[in-house]
N, C-alpha and C positions, 0 to 999 in steps of 0.2 A: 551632466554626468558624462565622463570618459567612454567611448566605444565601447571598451571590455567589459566595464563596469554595467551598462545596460544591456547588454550582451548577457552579461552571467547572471544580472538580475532576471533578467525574463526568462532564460535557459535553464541556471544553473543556482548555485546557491554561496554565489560573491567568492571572491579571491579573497584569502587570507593574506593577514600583513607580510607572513614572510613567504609570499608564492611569488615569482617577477610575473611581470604581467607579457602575456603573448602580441609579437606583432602584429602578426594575422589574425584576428577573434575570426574572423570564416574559418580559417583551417583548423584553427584550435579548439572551434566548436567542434566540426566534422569528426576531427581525430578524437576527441573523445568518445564518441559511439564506441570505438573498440579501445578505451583505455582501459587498463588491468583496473580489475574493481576489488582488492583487498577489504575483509573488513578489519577499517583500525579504530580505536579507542587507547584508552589510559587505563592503566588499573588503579590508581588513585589522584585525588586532584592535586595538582604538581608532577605527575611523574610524564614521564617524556612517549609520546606519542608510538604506536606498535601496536601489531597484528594481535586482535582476540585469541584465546586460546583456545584450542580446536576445543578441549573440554564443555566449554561453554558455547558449542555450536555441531551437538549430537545430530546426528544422522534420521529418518525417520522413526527404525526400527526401536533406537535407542529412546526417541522420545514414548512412543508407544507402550517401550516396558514401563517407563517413569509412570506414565498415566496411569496405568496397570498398579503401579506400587502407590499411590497417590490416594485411588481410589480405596483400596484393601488395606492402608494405615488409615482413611478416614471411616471406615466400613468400624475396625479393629476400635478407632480410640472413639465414636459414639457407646459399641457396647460395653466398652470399660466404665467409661465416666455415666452409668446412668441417661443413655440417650443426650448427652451434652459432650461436645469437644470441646475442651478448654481451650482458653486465646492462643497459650504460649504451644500447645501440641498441635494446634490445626496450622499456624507460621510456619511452624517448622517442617511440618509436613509438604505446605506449599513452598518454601524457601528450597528444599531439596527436589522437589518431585513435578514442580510446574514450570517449564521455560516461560510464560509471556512477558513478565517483567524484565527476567533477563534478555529476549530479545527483543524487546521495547527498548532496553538500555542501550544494544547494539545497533539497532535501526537511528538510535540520535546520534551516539558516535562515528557512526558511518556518514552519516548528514554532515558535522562538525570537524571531521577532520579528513575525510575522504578526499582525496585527490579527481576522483572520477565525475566531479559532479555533476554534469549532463546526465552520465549514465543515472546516478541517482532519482535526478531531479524524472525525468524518465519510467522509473522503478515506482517513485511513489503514485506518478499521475496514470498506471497500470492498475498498482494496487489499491489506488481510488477507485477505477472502472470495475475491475473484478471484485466486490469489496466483499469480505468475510470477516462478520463480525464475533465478537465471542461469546457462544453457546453452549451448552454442553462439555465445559470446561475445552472448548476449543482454540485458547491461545497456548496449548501445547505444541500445535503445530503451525499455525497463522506465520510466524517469522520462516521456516523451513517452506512453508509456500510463498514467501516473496521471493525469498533467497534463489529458491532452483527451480520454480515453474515459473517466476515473471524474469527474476535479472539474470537469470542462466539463461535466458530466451531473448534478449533485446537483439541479440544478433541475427536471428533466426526468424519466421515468416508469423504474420499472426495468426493464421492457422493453427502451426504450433504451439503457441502460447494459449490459446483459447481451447486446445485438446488437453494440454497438459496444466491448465487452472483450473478448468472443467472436470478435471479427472483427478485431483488432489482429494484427500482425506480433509484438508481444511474446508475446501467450498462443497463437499459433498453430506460433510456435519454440519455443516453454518445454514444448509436448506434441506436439512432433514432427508437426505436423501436416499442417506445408508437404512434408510426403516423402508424404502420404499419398492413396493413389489407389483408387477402387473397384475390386473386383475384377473388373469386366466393364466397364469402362472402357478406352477407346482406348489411354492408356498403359501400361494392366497387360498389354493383350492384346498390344499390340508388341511387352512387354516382354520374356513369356512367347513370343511366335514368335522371340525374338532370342537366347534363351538367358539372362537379365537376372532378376530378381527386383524385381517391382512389386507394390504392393497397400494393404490398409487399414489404416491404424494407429488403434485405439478410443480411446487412451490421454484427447484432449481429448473427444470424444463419453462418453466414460467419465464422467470429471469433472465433464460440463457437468450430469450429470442427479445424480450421486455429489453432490456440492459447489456446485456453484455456483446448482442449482433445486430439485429436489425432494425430495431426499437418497435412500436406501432407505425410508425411509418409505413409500415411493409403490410399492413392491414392480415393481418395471423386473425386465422380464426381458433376459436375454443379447439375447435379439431385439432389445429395445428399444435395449439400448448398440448393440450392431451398428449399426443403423436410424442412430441420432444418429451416429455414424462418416459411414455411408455418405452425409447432410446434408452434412459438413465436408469429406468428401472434395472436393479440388479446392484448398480454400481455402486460401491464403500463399504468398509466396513470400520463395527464399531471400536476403537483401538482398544477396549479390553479382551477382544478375541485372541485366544492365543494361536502361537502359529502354528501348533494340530490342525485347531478348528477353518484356518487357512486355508494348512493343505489339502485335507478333504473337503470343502466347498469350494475353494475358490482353485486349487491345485497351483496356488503360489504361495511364497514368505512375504511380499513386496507388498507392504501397504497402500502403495501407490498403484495398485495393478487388479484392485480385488472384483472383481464381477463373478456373483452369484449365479450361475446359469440356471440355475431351480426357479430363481425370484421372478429371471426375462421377462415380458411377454414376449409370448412366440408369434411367428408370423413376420411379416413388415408392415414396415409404418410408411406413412406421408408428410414430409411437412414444407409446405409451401410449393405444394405441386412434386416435390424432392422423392424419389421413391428410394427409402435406408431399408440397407438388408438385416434381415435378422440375424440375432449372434453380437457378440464381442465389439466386433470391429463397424457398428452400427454410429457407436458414436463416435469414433473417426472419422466416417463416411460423414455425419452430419455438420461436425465442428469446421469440417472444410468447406462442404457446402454453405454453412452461413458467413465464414470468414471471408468468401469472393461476393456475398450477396450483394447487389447495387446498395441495397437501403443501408447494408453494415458500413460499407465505404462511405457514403454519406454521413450517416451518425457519427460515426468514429473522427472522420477529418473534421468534424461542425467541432467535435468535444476537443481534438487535440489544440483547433485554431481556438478557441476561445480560452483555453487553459493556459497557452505559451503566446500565442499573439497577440490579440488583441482582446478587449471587452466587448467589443463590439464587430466581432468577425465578418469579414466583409465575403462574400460570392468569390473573389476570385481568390482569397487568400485560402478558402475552402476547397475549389475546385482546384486551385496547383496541389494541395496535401493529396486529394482524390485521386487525379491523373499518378501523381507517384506509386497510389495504392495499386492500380488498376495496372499500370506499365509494368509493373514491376512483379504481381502475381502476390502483393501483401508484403513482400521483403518490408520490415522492419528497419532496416538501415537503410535504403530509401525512404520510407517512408516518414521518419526520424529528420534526415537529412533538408527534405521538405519543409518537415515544421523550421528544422533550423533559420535555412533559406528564407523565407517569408518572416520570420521573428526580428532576422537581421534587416530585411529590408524595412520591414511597418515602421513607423516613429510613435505609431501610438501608443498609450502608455497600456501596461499591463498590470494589475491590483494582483498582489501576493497575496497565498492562502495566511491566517495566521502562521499554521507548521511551520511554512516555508520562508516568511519572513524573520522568525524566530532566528530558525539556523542560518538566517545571512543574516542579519544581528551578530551572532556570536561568533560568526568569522569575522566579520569586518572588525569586531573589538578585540579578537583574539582573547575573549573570556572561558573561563572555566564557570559552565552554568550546570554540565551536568555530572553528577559523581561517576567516582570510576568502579569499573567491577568488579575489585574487592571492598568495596563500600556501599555497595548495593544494598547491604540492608543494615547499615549502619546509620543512626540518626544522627541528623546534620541539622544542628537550629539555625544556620543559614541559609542554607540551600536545600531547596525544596523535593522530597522525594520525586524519583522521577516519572511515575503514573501520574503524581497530581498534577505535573507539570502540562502530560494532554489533557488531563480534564478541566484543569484551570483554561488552558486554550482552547477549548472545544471540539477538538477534535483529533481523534488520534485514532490508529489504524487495528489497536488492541479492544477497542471497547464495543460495548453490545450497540450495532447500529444499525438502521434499516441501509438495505440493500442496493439501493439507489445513489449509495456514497454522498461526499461532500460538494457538494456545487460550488463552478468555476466563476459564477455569475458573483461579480461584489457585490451587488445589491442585499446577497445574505450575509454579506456580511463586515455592511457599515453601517451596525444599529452604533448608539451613542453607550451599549454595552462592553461590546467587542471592542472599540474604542480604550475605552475606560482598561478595558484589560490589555492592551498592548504597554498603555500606561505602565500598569505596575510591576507588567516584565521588563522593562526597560529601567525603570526604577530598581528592580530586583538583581540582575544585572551588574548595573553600574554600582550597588552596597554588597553584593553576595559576590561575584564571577569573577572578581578581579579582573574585568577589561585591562587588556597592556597598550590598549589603542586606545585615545580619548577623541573628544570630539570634532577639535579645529586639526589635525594630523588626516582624522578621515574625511574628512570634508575635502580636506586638499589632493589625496589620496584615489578619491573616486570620481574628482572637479565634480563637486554639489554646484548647483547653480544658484542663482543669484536670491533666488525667495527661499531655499532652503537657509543658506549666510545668514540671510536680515529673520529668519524665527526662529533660528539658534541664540545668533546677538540678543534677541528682544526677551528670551527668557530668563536673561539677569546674568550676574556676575558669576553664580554657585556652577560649578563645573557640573555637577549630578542633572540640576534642569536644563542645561545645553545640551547631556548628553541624552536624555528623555526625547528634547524637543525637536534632535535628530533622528531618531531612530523611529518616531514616531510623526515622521515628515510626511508630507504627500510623496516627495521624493523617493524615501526609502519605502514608504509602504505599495509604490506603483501606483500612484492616483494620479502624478501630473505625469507630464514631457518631461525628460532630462535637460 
């Protein structure tokens, strides 16, 4: 396979037929950390590539009233119908009042025809680590927290990123955390003189030290999850608060900004030796302390290198990502730049998630696999609605999932199942998407090497199982050497 080509493979997510290919892939990598990241899609299949339309990418607030109107027409049409919503009033209720699908649809458009795709590829292997799955009808906001606390942030330190995905309405609902109050706090102790049950819920203090910073590694004791609860306690709230109820609790409009000071615990807390002050600004004190922790640098460089490097991450291709983290004080564009750096040099090969081999599939063919957003809910008996399209692949960033995200490790995922379904998207594809690319143009296009040619050839004369027996290569899926 061509430099570029393995290059974008392990980085990025393949060069489209009509992109020219860069001479530098170093610089061309590099310079994408700060390439304009537009989101574009189609509004139907055939129509010519362009920016989403701001309508279809509200703002917090705006999602918050939807949810709001969402819940109060499903509230409204149970007690009409006899305790029963009909099929065609609860659609439509979610068709108008629920983004996830809609930005489910934008998250693969942006995949498919994005220009930035470092930054992309980047954005998802964040929002793998921070993962927020949907609960509580929380794929109203899920897409709004990729969008502006992880790809608003690539530029910026992981400090940053780790305070402002920590402090989202998405991952504050997705770990139950807006119901969560210290125990000696104003609302626990009302709660408890009212007869009521109030109190702390660890589940995101949990994860934040579990997952998201230091892992066990760092040996946390109970105290310390406790401690990182009792941080969070206060923080979210539930989006059908209106914004009265806001301003006299929280004394802001900013759903992004809500801490409870009634709910706190008061006092200061501990964690990992760390003394965080009481008040507000407790967990900006803490999101920075574990953002420099040794053990977070560590975890984090082991997950970047084994996700973009190799399968098999070696000590020093860890330690160069480390050193960047550490020199640098977390900058994100160093640290980015690292993974680049060691991805370009390794030869090893590197196994694509399904996701991500998907959308380098369907640039390399230049297919139309997924509908546009005025057909979003229009039926297409050839092309597959586009939720089933993650559920069929197994995995997608909309659906109810534990918290520990998707593993970089192939091993999960070269059962003879997953297999079998790369099969039939390929299949699906080459009958549904109208690929403009077929299979001997990309072969020559990417320089396939010599055993991908002879199991192309050996699949017969039918143009449809050449095109299968490519895409579904060791080559293209990252199992061999180019």
């Amino acid at each position: 396979m061509f430099e570029q080509y393995r290059v974008a493979q392990k980085l990025g997510l393949m060069f489209r037929s009509d992109t020219p290919l860069p001479d530098d892939i170093k610089s061309w990598a590099t310079s994408q950390l700060k390439a304009n990241s537009p989101a574009l899609g189609i509004n139907k299949v055939g129509g010519k590539v362009q920016s989403w339309p701001r309508a279809l990418q509200p703002n917090l607030e705006k999602r918050a009233e939807m949810w709001r109107i969402y819940r109060a027409n499903r509230d409204k049409e149970k007690k009409q119908i006899d305790g029963q919503e009909t099929r065609a009033a609860k659609r439509a209720n979610e068709l108008k009042n629920l983004m996830g699908e809609k930005d489910e649809l934008k998250f693969a458009h942006r995949n498919v025809y994005g220009q930035d795709q470092l930054r992309l590829r980047f954005t998802n292997f964040w929002t793998n680590h921070f993962t927020m799955g949907n609960i509580h009808d929380n794929q109203n906001v899920i897409g709004h927290a990729i969008d502006k606390a992880i790809l608003a942030n690539l530029n910026s330190s992981f400090s940053e990123m780790l305070y402002k995905i920590t402090s989202h309405p998405a991952m504050l609902i997705y770990l139950d955390n807006i119901w969560s109050s210290g125990e000696n706090s104003k609302e626990a102790r009302d709660a408890r003189r009212d007869g009521f049950q109030a109190g702390l819920n660890d589940n995101l203090g949990r994860e934040l030290l579990e997952l998201h910073s230091v892992s066990p590694a760092a040996k946390y004791k109970e105290t310390d999850v406790r401690n990182s609860a009792n941080v969070l306690a206060g923080w979210g709230v539930e989006l059908d608060k209106p914004l009265d109820w806001m301003r006299d609790v929280a004394h802001t409009t900013n759903h992004w900004d809500v801490y409870k000071e009634h709910w706190a615990e008061p006092g200061n807390k501990f964690v990992l030796g760390q003394t965080i002050y009481a008040g507000k600004g407790g967990l900006r004190q803490l999101t920075d302390f574990l953002a420099m922790h040794e053990n977070t640098i560590m975890f984090i460089s082991k997950k970047l290198t084994q996700h973009f490097v190799s399968d098999e991450p070696s000590k020093s291709d860890i330690n160069y990502i480390a050193n960047a983290w550490r020199k640098s004080d977390g900058n994100l564009d160093q640290i980015h730049t690292a993974v680049i750096e060691r991805a370009i040099m390794s030869k090893e090969p590197k196994f694509q998630w399904p996701m991500t081999w998907l959308f380098q599939i369907v640039r390399l063919s230049n297919a139309t696999f997924f509908k546009g957003w005025e057909e979003l809910y229009i039926y297409d008996d050839m092309l597959m609605e586009n939720p089933k399209i993650f559920i069929e692949l197994g995995q997608g960033f909309w659906h109810s999932r534990q918290p520990d995200g998707y593993s970089s490790d192939k091993n999960e995922w070269l059962s003879g199942e997953m297999f079998e379904r790369r099969i039939r998207f390929a299949d699906a594809i080459y009958r549904a998407a109208n690929p403009k690319v077929l299979s001997a143009e990309i072969m020559d296009r990417i320089g396939a090497n010599e055993a991908t040619r002879r199991l192309v050839e050996k699949a017969g004369k039918y143009e449809n199982a050449k095109f299968i027996a490519l895409m579904c290569s060791p080559e293209l899926m990252g199992l061999e050497n180019a």
